[in-house]
PLY file of the C-alpha trace (Angstrom):
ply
format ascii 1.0
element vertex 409
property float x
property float y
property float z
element edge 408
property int vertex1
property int vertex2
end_header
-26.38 36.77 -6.32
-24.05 38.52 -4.32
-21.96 35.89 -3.81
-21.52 35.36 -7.54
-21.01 38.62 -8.33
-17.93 38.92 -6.04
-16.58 35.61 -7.01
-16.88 37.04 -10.79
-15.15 40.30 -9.97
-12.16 38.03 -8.07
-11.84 35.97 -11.10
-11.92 39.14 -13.61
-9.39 40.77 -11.66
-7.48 37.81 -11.28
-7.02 37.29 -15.05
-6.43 40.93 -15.48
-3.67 40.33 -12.97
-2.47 37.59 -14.22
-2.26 38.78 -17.90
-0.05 41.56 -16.51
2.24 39.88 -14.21
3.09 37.21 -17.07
4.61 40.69 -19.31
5.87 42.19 -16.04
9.59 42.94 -15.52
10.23 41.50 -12.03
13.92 41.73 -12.47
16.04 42.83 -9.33
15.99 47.19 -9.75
18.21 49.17 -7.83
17.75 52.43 -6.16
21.10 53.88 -5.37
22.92 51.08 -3.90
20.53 49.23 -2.85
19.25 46.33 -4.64
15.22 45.96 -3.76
14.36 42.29 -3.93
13.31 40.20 -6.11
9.73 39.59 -6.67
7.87 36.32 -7.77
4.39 36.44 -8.64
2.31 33.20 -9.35
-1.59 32.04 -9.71
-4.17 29.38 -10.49
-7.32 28.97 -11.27
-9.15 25.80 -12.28
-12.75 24.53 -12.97
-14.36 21.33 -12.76
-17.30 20.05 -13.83
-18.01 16.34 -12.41
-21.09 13.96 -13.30
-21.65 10.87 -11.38
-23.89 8.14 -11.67
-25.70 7.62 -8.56
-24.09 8.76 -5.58
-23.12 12.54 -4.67
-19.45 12.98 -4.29
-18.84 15.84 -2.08
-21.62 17.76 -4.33
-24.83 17.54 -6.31
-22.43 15.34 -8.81
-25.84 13.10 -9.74
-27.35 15.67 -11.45
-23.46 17.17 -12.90
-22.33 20.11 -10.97
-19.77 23.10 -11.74
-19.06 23.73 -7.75
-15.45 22.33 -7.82
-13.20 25.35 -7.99
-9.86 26.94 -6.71
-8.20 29.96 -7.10
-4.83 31.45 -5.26
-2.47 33.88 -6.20
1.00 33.76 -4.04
3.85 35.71 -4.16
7.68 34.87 -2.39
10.74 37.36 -2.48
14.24 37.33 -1.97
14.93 39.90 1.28
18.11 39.55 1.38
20.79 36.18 0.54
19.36 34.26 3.33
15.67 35.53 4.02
13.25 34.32 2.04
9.05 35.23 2.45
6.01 33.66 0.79
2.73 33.90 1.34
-0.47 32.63 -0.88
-4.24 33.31 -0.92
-6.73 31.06 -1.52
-10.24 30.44 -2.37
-12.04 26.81 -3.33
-15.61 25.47 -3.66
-15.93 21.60 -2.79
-19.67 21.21 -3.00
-20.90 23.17 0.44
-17.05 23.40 1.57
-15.05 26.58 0.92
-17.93 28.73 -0.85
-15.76 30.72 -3.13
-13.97 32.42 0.09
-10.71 33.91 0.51
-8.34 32.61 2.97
-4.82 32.84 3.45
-3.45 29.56 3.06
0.45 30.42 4.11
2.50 33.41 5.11
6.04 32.68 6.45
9.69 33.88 6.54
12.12 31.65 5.42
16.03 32.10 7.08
18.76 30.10 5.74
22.21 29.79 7.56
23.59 27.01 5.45
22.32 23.86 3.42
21.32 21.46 6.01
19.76 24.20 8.42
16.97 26.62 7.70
14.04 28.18 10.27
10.99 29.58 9.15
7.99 31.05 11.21
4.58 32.11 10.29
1.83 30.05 8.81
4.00 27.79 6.50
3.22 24.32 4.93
2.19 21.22 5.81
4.05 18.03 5.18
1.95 14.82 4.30
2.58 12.53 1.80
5.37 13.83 -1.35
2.54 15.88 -2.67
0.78 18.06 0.11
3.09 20.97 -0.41
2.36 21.33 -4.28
-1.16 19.77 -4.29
-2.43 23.01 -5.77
0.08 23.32 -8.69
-1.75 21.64 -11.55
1.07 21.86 -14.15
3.13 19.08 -11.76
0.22 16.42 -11.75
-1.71 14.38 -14.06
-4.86 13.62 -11.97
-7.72 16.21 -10.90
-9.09 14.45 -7.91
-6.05 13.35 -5.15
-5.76 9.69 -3.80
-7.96 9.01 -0.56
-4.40 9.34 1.66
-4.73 13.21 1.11
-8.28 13.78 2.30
-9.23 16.41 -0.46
-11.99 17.80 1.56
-10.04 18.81 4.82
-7.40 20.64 2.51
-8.30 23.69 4.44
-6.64 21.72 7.72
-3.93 19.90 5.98
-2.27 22.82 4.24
-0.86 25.10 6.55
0.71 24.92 10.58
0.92 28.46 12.50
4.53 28.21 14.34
7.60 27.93 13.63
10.11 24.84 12.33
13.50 24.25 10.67
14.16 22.17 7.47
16.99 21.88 5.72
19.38 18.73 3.31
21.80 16.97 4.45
24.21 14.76 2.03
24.66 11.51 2.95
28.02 11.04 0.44
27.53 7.84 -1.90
24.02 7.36 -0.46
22.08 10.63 -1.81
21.07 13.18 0.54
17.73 14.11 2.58
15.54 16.81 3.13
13.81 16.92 6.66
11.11 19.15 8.33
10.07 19.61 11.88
7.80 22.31 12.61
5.73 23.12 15.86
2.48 25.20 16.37
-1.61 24.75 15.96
-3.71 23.77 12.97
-6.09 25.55 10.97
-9.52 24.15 11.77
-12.80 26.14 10.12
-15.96 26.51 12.07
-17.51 25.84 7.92
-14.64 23.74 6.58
-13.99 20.04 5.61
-13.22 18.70 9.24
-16.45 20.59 10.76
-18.66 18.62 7.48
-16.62 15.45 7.80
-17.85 15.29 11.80
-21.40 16.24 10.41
-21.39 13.19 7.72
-20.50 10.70 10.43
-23.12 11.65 11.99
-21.35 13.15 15.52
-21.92 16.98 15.18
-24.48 19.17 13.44
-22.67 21.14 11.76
-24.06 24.39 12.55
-22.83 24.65 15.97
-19.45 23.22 15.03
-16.00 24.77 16.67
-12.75 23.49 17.12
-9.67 24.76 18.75
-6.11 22.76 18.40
-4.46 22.42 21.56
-1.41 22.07 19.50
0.32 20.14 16.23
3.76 19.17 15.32
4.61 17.95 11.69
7.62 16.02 10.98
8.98 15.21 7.22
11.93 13.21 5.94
12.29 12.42 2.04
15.77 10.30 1.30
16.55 11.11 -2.60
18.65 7.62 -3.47
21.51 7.33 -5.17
19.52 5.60 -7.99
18.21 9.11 -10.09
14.99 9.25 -10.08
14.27 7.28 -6.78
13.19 8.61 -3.27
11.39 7.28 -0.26
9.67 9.64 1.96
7.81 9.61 5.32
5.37 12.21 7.20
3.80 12.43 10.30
1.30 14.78 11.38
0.23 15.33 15.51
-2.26 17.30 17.60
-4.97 17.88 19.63
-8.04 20.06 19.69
-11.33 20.13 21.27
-14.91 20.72 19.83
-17.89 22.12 20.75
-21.13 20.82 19.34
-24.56 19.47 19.41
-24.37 15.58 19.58
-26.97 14.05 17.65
-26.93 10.81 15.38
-26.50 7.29 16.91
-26.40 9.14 20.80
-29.20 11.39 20.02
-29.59 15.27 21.24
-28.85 16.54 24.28
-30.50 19.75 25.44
-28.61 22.61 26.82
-25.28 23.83 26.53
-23.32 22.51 23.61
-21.10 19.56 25.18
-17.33 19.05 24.67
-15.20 16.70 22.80
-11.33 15.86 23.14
-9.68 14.70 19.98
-6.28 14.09 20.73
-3.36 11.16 20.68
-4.11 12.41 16.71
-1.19 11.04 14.40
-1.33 10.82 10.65
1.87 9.23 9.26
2.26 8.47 5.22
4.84 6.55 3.63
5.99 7.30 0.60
7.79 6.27 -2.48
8.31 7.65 -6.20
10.26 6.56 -9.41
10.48 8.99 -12.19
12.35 7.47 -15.22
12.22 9.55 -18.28
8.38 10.30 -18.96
7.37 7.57 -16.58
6.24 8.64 -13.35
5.40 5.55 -10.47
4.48 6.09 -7.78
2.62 4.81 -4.10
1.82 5.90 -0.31
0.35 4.39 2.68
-1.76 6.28 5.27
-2.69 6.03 8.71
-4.14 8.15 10.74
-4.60 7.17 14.67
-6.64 8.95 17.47
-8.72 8.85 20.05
-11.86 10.91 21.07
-13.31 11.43 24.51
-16.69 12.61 24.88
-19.06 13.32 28.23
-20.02 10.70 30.78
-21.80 8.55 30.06
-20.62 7.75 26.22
-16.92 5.76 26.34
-13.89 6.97 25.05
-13.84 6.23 21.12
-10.91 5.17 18.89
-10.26 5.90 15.26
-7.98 3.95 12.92
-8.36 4.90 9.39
-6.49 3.75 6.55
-5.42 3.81 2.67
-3.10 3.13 0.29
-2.75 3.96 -3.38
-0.52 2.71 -6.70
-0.53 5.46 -9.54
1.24 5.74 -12.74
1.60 8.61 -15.51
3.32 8.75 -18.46
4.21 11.57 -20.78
3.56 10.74 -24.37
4.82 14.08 -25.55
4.62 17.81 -24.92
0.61 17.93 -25.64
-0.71 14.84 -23.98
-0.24 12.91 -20.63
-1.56 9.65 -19.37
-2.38 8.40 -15.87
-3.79 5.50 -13.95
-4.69 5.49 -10.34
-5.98 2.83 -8.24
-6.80 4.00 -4.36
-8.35 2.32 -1.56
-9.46 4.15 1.32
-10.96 2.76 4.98
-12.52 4.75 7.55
-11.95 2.12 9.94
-8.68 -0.35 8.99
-9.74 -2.55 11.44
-13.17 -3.05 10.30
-12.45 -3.71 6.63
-15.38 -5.51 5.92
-17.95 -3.25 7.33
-19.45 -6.08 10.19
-19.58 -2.61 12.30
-20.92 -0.72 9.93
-23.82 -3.23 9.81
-24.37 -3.77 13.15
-25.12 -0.47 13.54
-27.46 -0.28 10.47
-25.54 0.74 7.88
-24.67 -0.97 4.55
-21.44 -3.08 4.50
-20.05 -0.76 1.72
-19.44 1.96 4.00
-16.67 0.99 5.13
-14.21 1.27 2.15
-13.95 3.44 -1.07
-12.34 1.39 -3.80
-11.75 4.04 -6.69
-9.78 3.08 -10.06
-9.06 6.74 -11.91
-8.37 6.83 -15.92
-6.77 10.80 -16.34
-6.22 12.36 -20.14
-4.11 15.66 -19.76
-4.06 18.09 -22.42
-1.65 21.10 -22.41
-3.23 23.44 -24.56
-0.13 25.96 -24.01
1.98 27.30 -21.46
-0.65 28.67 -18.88
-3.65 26.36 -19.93
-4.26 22.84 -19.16
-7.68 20.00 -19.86
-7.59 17.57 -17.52
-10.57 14.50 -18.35
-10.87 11.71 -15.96
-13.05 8.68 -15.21
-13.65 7.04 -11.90
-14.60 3.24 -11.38
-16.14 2.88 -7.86
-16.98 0.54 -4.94
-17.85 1.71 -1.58
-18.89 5.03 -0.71
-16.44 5.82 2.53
-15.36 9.10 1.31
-19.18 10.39 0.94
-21.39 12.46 3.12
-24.33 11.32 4.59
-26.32 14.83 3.85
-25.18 14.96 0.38
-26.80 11.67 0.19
-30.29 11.90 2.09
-31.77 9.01 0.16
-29.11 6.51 0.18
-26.12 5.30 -1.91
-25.32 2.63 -3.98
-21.74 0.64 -4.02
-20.90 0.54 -7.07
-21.19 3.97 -9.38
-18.65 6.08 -11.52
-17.72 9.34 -12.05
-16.77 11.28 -14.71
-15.07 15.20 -14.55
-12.95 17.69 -16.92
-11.09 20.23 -15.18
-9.91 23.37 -17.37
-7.00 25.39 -14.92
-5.47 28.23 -15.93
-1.62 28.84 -14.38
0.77 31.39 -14.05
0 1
1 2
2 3
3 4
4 5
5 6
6 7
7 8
8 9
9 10
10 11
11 12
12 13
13 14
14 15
15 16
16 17
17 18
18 19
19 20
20 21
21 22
22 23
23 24
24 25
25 26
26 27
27 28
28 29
29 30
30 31
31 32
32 33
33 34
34 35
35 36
36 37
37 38
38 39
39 40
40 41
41 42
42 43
43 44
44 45
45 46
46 47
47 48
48 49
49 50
50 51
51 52
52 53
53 54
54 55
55 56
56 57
57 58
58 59
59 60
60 61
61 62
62 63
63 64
64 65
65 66
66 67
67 68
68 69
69 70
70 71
71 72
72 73
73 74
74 75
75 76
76 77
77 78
78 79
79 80
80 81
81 82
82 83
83 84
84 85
85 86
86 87
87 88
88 89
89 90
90 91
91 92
92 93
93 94
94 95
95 96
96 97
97 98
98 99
99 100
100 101
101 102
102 103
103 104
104 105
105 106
106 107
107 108
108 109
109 110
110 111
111 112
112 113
113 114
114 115
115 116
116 117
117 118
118 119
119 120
120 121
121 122
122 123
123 124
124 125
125 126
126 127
127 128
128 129
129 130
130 131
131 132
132 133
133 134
134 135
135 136
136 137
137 138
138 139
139 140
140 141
141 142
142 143
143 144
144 145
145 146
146 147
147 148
148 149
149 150
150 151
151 152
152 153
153 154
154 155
155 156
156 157
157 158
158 159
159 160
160 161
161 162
162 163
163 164
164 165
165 166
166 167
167 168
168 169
169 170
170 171
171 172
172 173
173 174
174 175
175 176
176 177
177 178
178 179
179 180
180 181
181 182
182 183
183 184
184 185
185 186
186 187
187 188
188 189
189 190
190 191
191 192
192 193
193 194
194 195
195 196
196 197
197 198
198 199
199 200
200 201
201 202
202 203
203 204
204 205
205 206
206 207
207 208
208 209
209 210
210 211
211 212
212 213
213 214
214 215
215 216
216 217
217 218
218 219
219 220
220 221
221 222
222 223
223 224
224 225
225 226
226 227
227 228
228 229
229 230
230 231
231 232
232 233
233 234
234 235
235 236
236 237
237 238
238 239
239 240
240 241
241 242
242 243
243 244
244 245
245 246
246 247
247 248
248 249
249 250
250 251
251 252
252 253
253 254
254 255
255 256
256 257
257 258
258 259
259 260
260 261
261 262
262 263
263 264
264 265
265 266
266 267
267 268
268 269
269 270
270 271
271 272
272 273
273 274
274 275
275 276
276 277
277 278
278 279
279 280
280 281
281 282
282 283
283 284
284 285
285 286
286 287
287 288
288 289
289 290
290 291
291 292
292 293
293 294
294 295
295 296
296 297
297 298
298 299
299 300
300 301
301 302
302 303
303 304
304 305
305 306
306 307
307 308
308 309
309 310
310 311
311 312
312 313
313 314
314 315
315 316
316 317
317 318
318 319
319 320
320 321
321 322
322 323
323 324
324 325
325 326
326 327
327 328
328 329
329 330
330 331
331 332
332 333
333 334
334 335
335 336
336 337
337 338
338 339
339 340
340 341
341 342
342 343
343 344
344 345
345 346
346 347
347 348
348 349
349 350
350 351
351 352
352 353
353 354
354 355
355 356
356 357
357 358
358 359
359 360
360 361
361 362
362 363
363 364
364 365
365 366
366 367
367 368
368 369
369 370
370 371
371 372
372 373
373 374
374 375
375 376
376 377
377 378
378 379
379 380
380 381
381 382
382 383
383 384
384 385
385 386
386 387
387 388
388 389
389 390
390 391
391 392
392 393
393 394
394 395
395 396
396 397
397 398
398 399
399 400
400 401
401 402
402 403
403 404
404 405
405 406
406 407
407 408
C-alpha cells in the first residue's frame, strides 16, 4: 500500500508539473546584464498493459498484467554558448524489475569548443545501437516493446556510463559527415535490477545476495550520415568488467559459507547499424553481439558467452493520426548453439535457445502530448524469459498482445 500510494503521489505531481511547464515561459530573462540561461523542461509517462498466451514475459503477462511502466522528467540548460547540462530522473516497473523507483538515469555537463570536438563528464549516455540514447522518447518510435539487440530488461545498465568522454561531427565533404563518441568510466549495475534477475533466470545467482561492481567500461559510437538523405550506417561498442558476489546454486548447486566471487570481464557488446528514412517510410536493421567470458572458483572452468541477434523493422506514417510498423527480431543466448543441442543436454527444451518474435504495432496520436500504441507479438522460443517467472514451464510457440497509453511533454 505504501508503495502505491507514493507511486500515485509521483504521478499526480508529475501531471500537475507537467500541465504547468507546457504554459510556462522558459524564455531567456535577464537580470541586469546578465542573461540567466535557458531552461528546458521535458517528461514521460507511459502505461502498458500486456496479455500473453502461455508464457510470462518478464511479468505475470498469462493472466494480463498492468506492471509495465516508466516515468522521467529531465531538464538541460544553456550555461553559457558552449556549456551545456542535462540531467533526467527515472522510474520503471518491468514485472519484479524497477518497482516504481526513482533513479537518476543521467546528469552531465556538456562543453563544446567547436563542431567536431565536445567533452562531457558526469553520468551521461550510453551508445548502443541508433536508438539507446532516445529509447525512452515515445513520440520518435512506433513500437512499445524494443528488438532483442537492446535487452529491455537491463535498461537500468545500458543507459548511462559515470566518466567522462568527447563526441563531436566531423564533415567528410561530398561523402556526408559523422558523429563519434568515446567515453570512459564504470557502469551502473543494481543489486535489484535487470542484470542481477537476468543472472538469477539462468540459473547462476540467487538473486537475493546479488552485487556487482564494474571494474571499468568504455563505450565507443560512430554513425556516418551518407550523402544519400535519409541514409546512415552506424556502429557501437560497449566494454567492461565487473565482479559479483553471490550464492551459486542451479546446475553447480550451493555452496555453504561465504558468498563466492565471479569475474565477468573481456565483456564487449558491438551493434551494427543501418537506417533509411524516405518520406513517411522508416527501414531499418541492427546486428548484435555481445562477447565475454566469466571466471568462477576452482573447481568450475572458466565459461564463455556469445550471444546474438539481429532484427529487420519497418514503419510507415499514413498520416498525422495513425502509424504502422512491422518488426521481425531474432534473439540467441548462445550464437553458437543455435539449435539448442546444449540446451538439451543439459535438460532443457531445445527452444531455449532462441526467441523468434514477429511484432504488428498500430500508433495512434491522440494529440500533441498523448499517444496509443497496440501491438501483437507472434512467438517461437522463449530465450528472453525468466525461469522464476515461469516455475511450471513454457511453451515455444505463444503470442502476446499489449496497448501502451504514454503521455509526453
Amino acid at each position: 500500500m505504501k508503495k502505491i500510494t507514493l507511486l500515485l503521489f509521483f504521478i499526480l505531481n508529475f501531471l500537475i508539473f507537467s500541465a504547468y511547464a507546457i504554459e510556462l515561459d522558459l524564455t531567456e530573462k535577464k537580470v541586469g546584464n546578465y542573461s540567466l540561461p535557458l531552461i528546458d523542461f521535458h517528461g514521460f509517462i507511459g502505461q502498458t498493459y500486456a496479455k500473453s498466451t502461455d508464457n510470462n514475459f518478464l511479468a505475470d503477462t498469462q493472466d494480463g498484467t498492468f506492471d509495465f511502466r516508466e516515468m522521467g522528467l529531465n531538464m538541460s540548460m544553456d550555461i553559457s554558448n558552449n556549456l551545456r547540462f542535462g540531467t533526467q530522473v527515472f522510474a520503471r516497473k518491468m514485472g519484479t524489475i524497477g518497482d516504481d523507483k526513482i533513479t537518476l538515469d543521467y546528469s552531465y555537463f556538456d562543453y563544446n569548443f567547436t563542431n567536431w570536438l565536445a567533452i562531457d563528464a558526469g553520468r551521461m549516455k550510453m551508445a548502443h545501437g541508433l536508438y539507446n540514447e532516445t529509447r525512452d522518447v515515445d513520440a520518435l518510435r512506433t513500437y512499445i516493446f524494443l528488438p532483442g539487440v537492446y535487452f529491455d530488461f537491463a535498461r537500468d545498465t545500458l543507459i548511462g556510463i559515470d566518466g567522462a568522454g568527447i563526441n563531436g561531427n566531423i564533415g567528410l565533404g561530398f561523402l556526408g559527415n559523422v558523429n563519434y563518441q568515446a567515453r570512459g568510466g564504470t557502469m551502473v549495475l543494481p543489486d535489484d535490477g535487470g542484470v542481477a534477475k537476468f543472472f538469477s533466470g539462468t540459473g547462476m545467482m540467487e538473486v537475493d545476495n546479488f552485487d556487482a561492481e564494474s571494474n571499468g567500461s568504455q563505450n565507443y559510437s560512430l554513425v556516418w550520415n551518407t550523402p544519400l538523405k535519409g541514409l546512415r550506417f552506424g556502429s557501437t561498442l560497449i566494454t567492461g568488467e565487473f565482479d559479483i558476489n553471490g550464492t551459486r546454486t542451479g546446475a553447480f548447486g550451493d555452496i555453504p559459507g561465504d558468498p563466492i566471487l565471479v569475474n565477468y570481464h573481456s565483456m564487449e557488446i558491438s551493434v551494427y547499424s543501418i537506417e533509411y528514412t524516405w518520406e513517411n517510410l522508416v527501414l531499418s536493421s541492427e546486428y548484435m553481439e555481445l562477447d565475454a567470458d566469466m571466471t568462477f572458483p576452482a573447481p568450475i572452468p572458466e565459461m564463455k558467452q556469445a550471444m546474438g541477434g539481429y532484427y529487420f523493422g519497418a514503419s510507415y506514417r499514413l498520416n498525422e493520426l495513425f502509424e504502422l510498423g512491422i518488426l521481425y527480431s531474432i534473439y540467441y543466448p548462445d550464437r553458437e548453439d543455435k539449435d539448442g543441442d546444449n540446451n538439451v543436454a543439459r535438460g532443457m527444451p531445445d527452444y531455449s535457445a532462441w526467441l523468434k518474435d514477429w511484432g504488428f504495432s498500430v500508433r495512434y496520436d491522440i494529440n500533441e502530448y498523448l499517444i496509443l500504441k497496440l501491438e501483437h507479438h507472434i512467438m517461437n522460443g522463449t530465450a528472453m524469459m525468466f525461469a522464476q517467472d515461469n516455475p511450471e514451464g513454457t511453451i515455444e510457440d505463444w503470442d502476446m498482445t499489449a496497448a501502451k497509453l504514454s503521455f509526453t511533454f
